[in-house]
C-alpha beads as a LAMMPS data file, in Angstrom:
LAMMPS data file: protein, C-alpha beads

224 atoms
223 bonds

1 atom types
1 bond types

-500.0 500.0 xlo xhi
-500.0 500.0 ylo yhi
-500.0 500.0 zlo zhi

Masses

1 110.0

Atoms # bond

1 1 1 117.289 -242.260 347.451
2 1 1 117.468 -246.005 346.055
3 1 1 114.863 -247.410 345.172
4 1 1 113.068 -250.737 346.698
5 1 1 113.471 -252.839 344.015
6 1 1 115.753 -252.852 341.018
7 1 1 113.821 -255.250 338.037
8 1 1 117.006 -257.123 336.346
9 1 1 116.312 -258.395 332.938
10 1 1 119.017 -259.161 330.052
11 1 1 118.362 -258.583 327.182
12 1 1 120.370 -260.636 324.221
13 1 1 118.196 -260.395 320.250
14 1 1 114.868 -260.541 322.374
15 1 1 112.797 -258.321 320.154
16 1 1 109.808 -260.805 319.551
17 1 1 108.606 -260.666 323.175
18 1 1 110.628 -257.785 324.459
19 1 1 107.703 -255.169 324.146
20 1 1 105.309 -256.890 325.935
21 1 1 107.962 -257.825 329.291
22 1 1 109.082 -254.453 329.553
23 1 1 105.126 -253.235 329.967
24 1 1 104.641 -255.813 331.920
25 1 1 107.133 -254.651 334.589
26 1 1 106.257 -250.872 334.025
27 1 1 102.536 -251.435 334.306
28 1 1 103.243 -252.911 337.929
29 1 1 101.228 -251.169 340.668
30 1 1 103.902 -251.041 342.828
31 1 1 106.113 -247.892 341.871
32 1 1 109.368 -247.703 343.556
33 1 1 111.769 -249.524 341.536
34 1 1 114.390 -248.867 338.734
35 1 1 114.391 -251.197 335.685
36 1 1 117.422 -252.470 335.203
37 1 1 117.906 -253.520 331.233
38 1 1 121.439 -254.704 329.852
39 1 1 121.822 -254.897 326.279
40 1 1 124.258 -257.893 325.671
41 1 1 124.904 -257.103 322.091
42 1 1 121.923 -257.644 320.629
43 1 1 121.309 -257.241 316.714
44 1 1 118.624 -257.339 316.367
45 1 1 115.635 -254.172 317.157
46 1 1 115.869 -254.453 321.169
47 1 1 117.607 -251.747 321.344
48 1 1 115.153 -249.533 319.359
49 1 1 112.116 -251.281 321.523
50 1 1 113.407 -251.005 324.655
51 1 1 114.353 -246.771 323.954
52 1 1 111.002 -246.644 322.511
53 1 1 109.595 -246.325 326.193
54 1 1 109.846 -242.988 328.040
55 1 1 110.327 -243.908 331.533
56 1 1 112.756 -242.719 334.177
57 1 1 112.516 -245.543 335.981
58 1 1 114.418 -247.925 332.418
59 1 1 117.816 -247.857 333.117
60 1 1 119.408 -248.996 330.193
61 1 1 123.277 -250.492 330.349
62 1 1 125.151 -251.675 327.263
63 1 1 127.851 -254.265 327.044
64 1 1 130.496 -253.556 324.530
65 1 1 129.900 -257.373 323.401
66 1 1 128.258 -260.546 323.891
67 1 1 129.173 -261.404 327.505
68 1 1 126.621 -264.353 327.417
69 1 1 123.952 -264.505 330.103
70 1 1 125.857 -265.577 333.200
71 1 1 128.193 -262.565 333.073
72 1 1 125.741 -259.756 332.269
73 1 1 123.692 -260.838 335.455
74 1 1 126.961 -261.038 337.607
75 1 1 127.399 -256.811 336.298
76 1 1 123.856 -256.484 336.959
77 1 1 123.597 -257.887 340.575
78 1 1 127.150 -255.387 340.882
79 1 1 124.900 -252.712 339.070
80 1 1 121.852 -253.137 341.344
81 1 1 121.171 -250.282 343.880
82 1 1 117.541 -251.556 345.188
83 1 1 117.298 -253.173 348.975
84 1 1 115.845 -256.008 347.029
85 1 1 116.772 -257.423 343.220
86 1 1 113.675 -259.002 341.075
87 1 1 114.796 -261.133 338.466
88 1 1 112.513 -261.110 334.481
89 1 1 113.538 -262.283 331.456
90 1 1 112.918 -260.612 328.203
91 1 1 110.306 -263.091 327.317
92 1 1 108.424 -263.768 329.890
93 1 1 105.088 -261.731 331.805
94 1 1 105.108 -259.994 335.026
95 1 1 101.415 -260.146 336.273
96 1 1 100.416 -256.785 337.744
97 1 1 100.999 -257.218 341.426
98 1 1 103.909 -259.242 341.349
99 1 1 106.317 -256.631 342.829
100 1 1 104.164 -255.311 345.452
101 1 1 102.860 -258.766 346.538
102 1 1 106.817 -260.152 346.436
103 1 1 108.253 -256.731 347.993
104 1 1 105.352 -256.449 350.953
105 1 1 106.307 -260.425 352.161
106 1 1 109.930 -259.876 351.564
107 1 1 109.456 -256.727 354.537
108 1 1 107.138 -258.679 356.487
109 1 1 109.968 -262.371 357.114
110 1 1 113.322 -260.541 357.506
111 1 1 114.419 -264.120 357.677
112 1 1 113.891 -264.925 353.896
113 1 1 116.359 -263.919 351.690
114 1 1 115.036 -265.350 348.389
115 1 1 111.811 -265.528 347.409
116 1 1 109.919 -266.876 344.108
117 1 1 106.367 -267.640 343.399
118 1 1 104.349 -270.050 341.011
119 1 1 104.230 -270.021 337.214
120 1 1 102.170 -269.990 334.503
121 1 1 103.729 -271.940 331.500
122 1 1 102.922 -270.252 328.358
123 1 1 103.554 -270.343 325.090
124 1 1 102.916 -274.249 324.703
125 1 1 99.703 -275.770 323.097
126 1 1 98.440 -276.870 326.697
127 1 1 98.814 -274.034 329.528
128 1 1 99.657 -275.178 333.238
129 1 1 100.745 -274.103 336.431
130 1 1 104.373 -275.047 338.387
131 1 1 103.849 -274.841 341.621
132 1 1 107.204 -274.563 343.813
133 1 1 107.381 -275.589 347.436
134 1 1 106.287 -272.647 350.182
135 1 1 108.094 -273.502 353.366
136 1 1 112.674 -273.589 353.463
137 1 1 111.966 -277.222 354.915
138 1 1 110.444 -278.456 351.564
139 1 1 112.637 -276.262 349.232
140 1 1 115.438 -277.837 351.121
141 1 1 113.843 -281.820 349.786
142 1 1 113.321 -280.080 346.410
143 1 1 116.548 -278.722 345.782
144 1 1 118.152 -282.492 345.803
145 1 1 116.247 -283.067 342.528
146 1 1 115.320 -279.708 340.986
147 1 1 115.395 -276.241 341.550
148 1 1 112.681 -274.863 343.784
149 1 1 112.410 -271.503 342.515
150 1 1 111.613 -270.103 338.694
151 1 1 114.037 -268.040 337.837
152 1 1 112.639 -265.452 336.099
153 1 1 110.015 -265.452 339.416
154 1 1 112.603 -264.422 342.684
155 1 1 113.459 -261.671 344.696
156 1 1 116.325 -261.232 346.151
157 1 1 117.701 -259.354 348.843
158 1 1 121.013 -257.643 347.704
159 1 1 122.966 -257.379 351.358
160 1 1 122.868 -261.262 350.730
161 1 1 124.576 -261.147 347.692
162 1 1 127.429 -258.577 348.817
163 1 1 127.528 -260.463 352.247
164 1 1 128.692 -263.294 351.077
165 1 1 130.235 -262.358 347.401
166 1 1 127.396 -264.310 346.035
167 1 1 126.773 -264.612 342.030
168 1 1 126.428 -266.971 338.667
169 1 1 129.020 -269.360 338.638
170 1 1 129.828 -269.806 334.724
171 1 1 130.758 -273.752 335.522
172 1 1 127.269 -274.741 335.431
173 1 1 126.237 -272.982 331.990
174 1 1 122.045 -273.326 331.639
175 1 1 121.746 -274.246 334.966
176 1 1 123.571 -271.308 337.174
177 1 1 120.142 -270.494 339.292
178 1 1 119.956 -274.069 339.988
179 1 1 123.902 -273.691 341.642
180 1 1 123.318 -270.480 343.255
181 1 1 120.195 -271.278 344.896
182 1 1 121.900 -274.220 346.525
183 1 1 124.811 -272.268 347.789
184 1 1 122.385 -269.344 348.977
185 1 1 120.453 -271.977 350.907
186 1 1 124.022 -272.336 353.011
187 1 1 122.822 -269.184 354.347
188 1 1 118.978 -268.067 354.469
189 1 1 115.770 -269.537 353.962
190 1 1 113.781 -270.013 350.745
191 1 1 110.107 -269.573 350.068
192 1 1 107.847 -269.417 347.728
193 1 1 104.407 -267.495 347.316
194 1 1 101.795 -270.351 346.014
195 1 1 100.099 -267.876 343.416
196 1 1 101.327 -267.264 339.791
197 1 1 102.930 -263.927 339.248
198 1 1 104.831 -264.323 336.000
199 1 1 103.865 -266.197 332.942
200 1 1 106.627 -268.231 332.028
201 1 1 106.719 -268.568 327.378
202 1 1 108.189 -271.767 326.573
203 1 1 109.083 -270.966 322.658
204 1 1 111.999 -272.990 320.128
205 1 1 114.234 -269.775 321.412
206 1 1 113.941 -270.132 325.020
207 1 1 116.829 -271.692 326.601
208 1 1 116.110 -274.593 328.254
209 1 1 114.907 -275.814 324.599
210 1 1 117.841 -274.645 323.103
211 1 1 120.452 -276.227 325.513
212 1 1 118.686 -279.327 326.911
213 1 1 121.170 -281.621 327.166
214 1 1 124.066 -278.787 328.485
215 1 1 121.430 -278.280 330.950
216 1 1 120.827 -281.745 332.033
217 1 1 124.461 -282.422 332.495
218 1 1 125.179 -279.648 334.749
219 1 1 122.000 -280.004 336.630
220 1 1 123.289 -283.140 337.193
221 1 1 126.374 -282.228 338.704
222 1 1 124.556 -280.162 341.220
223 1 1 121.930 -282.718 341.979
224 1 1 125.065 -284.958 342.944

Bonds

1 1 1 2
2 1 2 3
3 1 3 4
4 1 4 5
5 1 5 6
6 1 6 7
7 1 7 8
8 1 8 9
9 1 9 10
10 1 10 11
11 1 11 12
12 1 12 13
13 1 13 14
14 1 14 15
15 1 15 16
16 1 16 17
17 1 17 18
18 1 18 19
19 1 19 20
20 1 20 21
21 1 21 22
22 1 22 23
23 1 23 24
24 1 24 25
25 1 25 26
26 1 26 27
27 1 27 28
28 1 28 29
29 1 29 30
30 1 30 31
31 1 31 32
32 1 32 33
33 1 33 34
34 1 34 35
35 1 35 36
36 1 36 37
37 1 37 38
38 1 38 39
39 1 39 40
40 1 40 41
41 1 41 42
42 1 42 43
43 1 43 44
44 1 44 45
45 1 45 46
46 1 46 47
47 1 47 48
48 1 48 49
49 1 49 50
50 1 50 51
51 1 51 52
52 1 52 53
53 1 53 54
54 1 54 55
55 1 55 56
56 1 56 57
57 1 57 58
58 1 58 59
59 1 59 60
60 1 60 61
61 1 61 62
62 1 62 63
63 1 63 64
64 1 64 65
65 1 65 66
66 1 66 67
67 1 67 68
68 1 68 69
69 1 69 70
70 1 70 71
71 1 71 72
72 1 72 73
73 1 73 74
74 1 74 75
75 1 75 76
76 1 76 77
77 1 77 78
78 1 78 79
79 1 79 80
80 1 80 81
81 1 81 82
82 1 82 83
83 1 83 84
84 1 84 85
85 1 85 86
86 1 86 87
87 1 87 88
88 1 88 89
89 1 89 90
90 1 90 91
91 1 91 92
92 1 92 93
93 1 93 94
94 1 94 95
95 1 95 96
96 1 96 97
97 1 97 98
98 1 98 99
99 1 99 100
100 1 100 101
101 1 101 102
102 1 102 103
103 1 103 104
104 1 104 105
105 1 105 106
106 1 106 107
107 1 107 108
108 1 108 109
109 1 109 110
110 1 110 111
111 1 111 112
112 1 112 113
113 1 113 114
114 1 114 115
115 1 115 116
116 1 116 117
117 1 117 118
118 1 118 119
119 1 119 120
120 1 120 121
121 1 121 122
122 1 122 123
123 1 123 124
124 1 124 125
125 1 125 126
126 1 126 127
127 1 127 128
128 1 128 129
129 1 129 130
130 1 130 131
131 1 131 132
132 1 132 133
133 1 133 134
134 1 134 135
135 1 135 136
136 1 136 137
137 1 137 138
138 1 138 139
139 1 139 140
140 1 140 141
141 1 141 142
142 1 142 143
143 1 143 144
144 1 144 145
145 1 145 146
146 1 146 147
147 1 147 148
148 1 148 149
149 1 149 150
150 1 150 151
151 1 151 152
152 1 152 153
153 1 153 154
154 1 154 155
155 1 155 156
156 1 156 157
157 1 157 158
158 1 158 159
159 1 159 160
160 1 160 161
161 1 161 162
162 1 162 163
163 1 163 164
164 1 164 165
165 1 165 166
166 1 166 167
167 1 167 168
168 1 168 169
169 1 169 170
170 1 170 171
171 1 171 172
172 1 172 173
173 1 173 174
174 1 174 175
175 1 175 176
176 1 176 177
177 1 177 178
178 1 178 179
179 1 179 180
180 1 180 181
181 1 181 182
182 1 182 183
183 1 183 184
184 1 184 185
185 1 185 186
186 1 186 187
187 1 187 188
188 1 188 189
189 1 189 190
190 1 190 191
191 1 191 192
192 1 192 193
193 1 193 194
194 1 194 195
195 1 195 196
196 1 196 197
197 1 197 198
198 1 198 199
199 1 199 200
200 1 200 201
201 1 201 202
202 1 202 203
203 1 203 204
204 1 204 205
205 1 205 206
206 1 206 207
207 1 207 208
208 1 208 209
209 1 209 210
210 1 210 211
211 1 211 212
212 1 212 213
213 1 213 214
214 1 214 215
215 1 215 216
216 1 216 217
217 1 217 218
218 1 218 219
219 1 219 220
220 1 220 221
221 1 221 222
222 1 222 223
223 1 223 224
């Protein structure tokens, strides 16, 4: 049988932080996923870290090169067999009852088809919370200026994403949530659950410190 959830996380040179995301997922109390890890060419020791761990649940998928991020999550929303797809990056924290709290209200409002949650921002000298909007209504306000979801924080249901050929568009490089989320919007409501269940690491690697300005330009182009 398929599993609930299939965990989605890229992994591209991540070994710094890897160890601790992937025992953050695996130490979840909720049990019925698959872990869904795609090596995107790394060169680094991910690969040794991430076969270091002796779980059934790791499912471990290798690109022949460097597809860049946008592609390997378009194979791994393909790849995906749960009812539901959770989204983690490789260095980032899953707080222990992340899937089971995000899994139980994704059963209980059919009517939701994305769902994210607040974030703790880590990895800076000053720690803080981002708190995303609850109710569609408000995400709907939000979206005009920002994205109201983390990334790294949603679930997904995957008959929405093979309903309506949904995935990454590679236009909007550093910002491709952002887009999605506001052509998902077209059709289903977005909430979010207003308690932290992922520590979000800010670091000099991280991507939206890397690519700031590529990020503000297509953000931009959304936002218009």
């Amino acid at each position: 049988m398929n599993p609930l959830v299939t965990v989605l996380m890229p992994v591209y040179n991540g070994e710094k932080y890897l160890r601790e995301a992937i025992e953050s997922i695996l130490n979840q109390t909720f049990r019925d996923f698959e872990f869904l890890i795609i090596n995107d060419g790394s060169t680094d020791n991910s690969i040794r870290i991430i076969q270091s761990f002796n779980d059934p649940r790791i499912r471990l998928i290798h690109n022949e090169s460097n597809l860049g991020l946008i592609k390997t999550l378009n194979k791994g929303l393909e790849l995906s067999n749960g009812k539901y797809i959770a989204r983690m990056d490789c260095d980032d924290i899953s707080l222990p009852k992340r899937l089971s709290i995000q899994a139980s209200f994704m059963e209980k409002h059919q009517g939701i088809g994305i769902c994210g949650s607040w974030v703790k921002i880590i990895g800076l000298e000053q720690e803080f919370i981002n708190k995303y909007p609850q109710k569609h209504e408000e995400a709907r306000v939000y979206l005009l200026f920002n994205t109201p979801l983390a990334h790294p924080a949603v679930i997904i249901r995957k008959e929405l994403i093979d309903k309506y050929n949904l995935e990454y568009d590679e236009q909007y490089k550093h910002a491709e949530d952002y887009e999605l989320w506001s052509r998902i919007i077209k059709h289903t409501q977005i909430s979010n659950i207003p308690r932290v269940l992922l520590n979000y690491r800010i670091h000099p690697e991280s991507v939206s410190k890397k690519n700031s300005s590529i990020q503000t330009e297509n953000s931009n182009k959304i936002r218009l």
